[in-house]
Residue frames as qw, qx, qy, qz and C-alpha x, y, z in Angstrom:
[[0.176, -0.807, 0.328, -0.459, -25.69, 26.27, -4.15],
 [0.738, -0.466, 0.476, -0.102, -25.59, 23.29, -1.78],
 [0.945, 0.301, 0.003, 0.129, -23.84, 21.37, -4.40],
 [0.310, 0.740, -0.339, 0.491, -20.68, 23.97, -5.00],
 [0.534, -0.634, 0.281, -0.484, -20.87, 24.27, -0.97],
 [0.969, -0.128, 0.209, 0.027, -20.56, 20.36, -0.68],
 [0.915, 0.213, -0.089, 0.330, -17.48, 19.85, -2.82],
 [0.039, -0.866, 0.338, -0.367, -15.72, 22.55, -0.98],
 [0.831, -0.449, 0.246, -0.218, -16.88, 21.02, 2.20],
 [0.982, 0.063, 0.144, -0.102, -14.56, 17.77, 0.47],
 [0.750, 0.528, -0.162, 0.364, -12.11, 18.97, -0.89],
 [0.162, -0.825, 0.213, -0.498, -11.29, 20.63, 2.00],
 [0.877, -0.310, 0.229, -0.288, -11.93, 17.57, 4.20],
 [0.937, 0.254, -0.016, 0.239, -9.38, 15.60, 1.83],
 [0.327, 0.741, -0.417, 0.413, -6.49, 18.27, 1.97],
 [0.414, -0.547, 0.610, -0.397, -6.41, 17.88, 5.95],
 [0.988, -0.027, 0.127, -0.079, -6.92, 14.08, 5.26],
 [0.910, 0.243, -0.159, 0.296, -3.83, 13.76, 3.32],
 [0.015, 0.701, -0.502, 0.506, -1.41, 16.41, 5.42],
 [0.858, -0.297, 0.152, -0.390, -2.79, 13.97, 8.19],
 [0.979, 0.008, 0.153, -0.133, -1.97, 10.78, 6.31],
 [0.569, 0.612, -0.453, 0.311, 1.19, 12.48, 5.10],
 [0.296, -0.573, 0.504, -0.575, 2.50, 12.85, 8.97],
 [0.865, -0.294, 0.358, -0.192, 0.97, 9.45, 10.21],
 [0.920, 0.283, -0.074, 0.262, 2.94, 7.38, 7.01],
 [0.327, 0.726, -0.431, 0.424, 5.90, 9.21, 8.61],
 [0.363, -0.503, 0.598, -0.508, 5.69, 8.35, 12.06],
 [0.952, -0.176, 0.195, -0.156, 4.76, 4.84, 11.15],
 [0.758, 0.472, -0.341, 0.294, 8.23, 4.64, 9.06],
 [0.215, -0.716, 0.453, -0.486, 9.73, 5.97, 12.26],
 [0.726, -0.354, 0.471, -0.354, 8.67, 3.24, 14.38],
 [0.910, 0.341, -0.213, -0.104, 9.06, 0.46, 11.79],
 [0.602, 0.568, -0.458, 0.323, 12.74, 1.35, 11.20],
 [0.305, -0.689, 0.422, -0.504, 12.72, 1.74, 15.24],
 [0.873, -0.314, 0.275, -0.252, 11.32, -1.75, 16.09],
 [0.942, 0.319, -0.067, 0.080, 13.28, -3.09, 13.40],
 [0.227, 0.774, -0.408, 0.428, 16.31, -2.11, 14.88],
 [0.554, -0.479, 0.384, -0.562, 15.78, -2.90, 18.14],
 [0.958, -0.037, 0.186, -0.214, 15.01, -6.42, 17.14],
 [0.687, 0.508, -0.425, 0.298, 18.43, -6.58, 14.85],
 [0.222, -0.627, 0.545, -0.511, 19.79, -5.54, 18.78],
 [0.800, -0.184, 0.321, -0.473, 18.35, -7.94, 20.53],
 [0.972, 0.204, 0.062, -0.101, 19.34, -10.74, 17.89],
 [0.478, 0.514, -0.508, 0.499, 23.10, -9.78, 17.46],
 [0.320, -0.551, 0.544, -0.546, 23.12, -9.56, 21.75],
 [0.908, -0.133, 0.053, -0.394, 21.72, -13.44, 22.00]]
């Protein structure tokens, strides 16, 4: 019983992990492409 119960528990725990990790590897591509911009700005203005 606790066994079934546990890999719910996990698999459950992983789905919101990777909706999570899907959403964070977006918003770090966000910023990347942001800073990296910014810095192409910054180096063409010098």
């Amino acid at each position: 019983m606790l066994q079934t119960f546990l890999s719910v528990e996990v698999s459950g725990f992983y789905k919101t992990f990777d909706k999570i990790g899907g959403v964070f590897l977006y918003v770090f591509l966000i910023l990347f492409t942001l800073m990296f911009l910014y810095a192409m700005v910054k180096y063409v203005k010098r």
